[in-house]
C-alpha positions in Angstrom: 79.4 97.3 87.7 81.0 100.4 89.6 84.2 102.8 88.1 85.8 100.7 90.8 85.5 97.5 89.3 86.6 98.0 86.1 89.4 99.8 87.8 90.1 96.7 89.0 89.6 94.5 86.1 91.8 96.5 84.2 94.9 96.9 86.8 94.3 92.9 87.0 94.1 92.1 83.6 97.8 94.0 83.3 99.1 92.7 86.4 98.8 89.2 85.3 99.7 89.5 81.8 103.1 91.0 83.3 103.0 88.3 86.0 103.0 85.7 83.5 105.5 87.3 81.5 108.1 87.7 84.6 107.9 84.5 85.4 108.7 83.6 81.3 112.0 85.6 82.0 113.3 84.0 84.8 116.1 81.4 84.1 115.6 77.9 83.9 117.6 74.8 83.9 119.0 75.5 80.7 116.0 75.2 78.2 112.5 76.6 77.2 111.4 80.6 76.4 113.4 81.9 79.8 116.5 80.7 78.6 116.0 82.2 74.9 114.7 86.0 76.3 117.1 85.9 79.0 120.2 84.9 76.9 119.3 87.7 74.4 119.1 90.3 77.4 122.3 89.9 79.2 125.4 88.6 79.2 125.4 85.4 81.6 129.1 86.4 83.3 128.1 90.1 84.1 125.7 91.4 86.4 123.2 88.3 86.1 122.7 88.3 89.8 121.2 91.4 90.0 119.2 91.2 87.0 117.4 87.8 88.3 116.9 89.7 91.9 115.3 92.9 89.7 113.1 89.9 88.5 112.4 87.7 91.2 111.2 91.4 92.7 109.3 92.7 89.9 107.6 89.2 89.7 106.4 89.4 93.4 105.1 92.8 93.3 103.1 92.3 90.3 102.0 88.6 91.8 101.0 90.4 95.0 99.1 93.3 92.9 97.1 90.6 91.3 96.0 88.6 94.8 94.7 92.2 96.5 92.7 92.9 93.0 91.3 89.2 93.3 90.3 89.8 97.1 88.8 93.1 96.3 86.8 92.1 93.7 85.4 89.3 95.8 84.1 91.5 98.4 82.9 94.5 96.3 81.9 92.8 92.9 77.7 93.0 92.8 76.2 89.8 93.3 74.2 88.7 89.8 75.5 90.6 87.6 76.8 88.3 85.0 74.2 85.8 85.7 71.5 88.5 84.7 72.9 89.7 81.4 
C-alpha cells in the first residue's frame, strides 16, 4: 500500500466521521441528538437559517470528499493486499 493510499484512508476516515457528525446536527422534527446539540448552539429565533444552510453546505462537501476518496481507492488500491496478509 502506496503514501497515496493511506493518504486516502486517512482524509476518508475524517471525512466521514465529520459527515456523520453533520448530519447529527441538523434539525429534526423536534426530537433525538440534532435537536439537543443544535438547541444548545443557537438560539432558534436568530440567524437559524443561515446556520442550517452553513450545515446543509458543510455536510455536502464533506459527503462529496468521502465519495471521490471511495472512487479513488477503487481504482488505485493494489489488488490482494488484504487477502495476503
Amino acid at each position: 500500500m502506496g503514501p497515496l493510499n493511506i493518504a486516502l484512508l486517512v482524509i476518508m476516515a475524517i471525512s466521514a466521521i465529520f459527515t456523520v457528525i453533520l448530519i447529527l446536527m441538523h434539525s429534526g422534527k423536534g426530537t433525538g441528538v440534532s435537536d439537543m446539540i443544535a438547541a444548545s448552539m443557537y438560539n432558534a429565533t436568530a440567524g437559524s437559517g443561515i446556520w442550517e444552510k452553513n450545515l446543509d453546505r458543510l455536510t455536502v462537501l464533506f459527503a462529496v470528499i468521502f465519495g471521490i476518496c471511495v472512487c479513488i481507492m477503487a481504482l488505485t488500491f493494489p489488488v490482494g493486499t488484504i487477502a495476503g496478509m
